[in-house]
One Martini backbone bead per residue (centre of mass of N, CA, C, O) as a GRO file, in nm:
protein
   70
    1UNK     BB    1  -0.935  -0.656   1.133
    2UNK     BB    2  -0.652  -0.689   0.960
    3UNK     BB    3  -0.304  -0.644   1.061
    4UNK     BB    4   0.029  -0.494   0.913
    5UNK     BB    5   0.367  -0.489   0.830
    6UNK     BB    6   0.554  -0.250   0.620
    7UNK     BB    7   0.810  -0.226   0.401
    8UNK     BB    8   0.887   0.126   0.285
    9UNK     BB    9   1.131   0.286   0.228
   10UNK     BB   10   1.271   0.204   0.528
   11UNK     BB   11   0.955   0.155   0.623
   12UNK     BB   12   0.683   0.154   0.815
   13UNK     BB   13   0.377   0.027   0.736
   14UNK     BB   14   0.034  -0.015   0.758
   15UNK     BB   15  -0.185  -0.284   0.686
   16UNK     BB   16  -0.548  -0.307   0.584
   17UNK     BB   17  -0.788  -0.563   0.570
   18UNK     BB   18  -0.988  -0.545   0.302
   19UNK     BB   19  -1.133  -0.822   0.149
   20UNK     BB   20  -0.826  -0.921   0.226
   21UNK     BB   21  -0.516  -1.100   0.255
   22UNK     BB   22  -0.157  -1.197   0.327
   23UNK     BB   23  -0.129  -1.276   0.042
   24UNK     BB   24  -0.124  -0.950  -0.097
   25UNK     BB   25   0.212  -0.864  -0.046
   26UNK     BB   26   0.350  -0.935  -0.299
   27UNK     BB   27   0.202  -0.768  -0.468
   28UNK     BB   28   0.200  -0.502  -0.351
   29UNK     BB   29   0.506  -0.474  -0.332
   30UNK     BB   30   0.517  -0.498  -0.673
   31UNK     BB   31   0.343  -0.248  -0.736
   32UNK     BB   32   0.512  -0.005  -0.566
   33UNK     BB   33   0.741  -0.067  -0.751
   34UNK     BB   34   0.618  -0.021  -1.056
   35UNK     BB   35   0.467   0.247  -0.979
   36UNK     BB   36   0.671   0.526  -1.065
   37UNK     BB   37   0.458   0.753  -1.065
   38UNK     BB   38   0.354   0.725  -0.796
   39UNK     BB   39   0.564   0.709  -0.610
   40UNK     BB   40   0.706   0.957  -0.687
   41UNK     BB   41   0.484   1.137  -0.568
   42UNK     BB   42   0.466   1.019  -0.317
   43UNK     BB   43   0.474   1.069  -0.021
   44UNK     BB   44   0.445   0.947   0.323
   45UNK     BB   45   0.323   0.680   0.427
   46UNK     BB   46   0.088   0.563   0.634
   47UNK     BB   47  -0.126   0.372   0.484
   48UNK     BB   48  -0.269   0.060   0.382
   49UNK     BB   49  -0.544  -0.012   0.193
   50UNK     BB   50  -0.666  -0.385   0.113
   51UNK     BB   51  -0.846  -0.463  -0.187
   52UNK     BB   52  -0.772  -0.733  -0.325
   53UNK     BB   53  -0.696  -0.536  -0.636
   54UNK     BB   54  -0.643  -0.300  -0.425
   55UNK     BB   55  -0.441   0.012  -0.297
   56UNK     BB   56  -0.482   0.230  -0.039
   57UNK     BB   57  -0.280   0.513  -0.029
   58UNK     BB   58  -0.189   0.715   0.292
   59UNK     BB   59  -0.038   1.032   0.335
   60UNK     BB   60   0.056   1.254   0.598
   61UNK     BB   61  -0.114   1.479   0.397
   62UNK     BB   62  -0.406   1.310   0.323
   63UNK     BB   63  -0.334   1.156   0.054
   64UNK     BB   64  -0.469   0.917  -0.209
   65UNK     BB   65  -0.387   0.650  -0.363
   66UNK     BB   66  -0.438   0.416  -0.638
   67UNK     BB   67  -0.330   0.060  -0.679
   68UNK     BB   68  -0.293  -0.201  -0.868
   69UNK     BB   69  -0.321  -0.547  -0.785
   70UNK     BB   70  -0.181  -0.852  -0.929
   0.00000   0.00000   0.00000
């Protein structure tokens, strides 16, 4: 499994490659900015799995967020 770190709101995050690989970070990246409903609820980002299509975020907290990346 392939693994890289990405900076989100200030923060360095990891992000674990499933399914998909490190050319899906700018549209992830994309995702997360656009994303303002989700993002303004996630609390602290911990995880960030990308399965091809979608990343599944895992916040400090247990909570777990599905976000489509296109």
């Amino acid at each position: 499994m392939q693994q890289t770190v990405v900076l989100f709101n200030e923060r360095t995050v990891p992000v674990q490659f499933l399914g998909s690989n490190e050319k899906q970070i700018p549209a992830l990246l994309s995702a997360l900015k656009q994303s303002k409903l989700t993002v303004s609820r996630m609390e602290e980002p911990s995880l960030i799995e990308l399965y091809g299509s979608e990343a599944i975020v895992h916040t400090v907290n247990g909570d777990r967020y599905r976000l489509p990346v296109f």
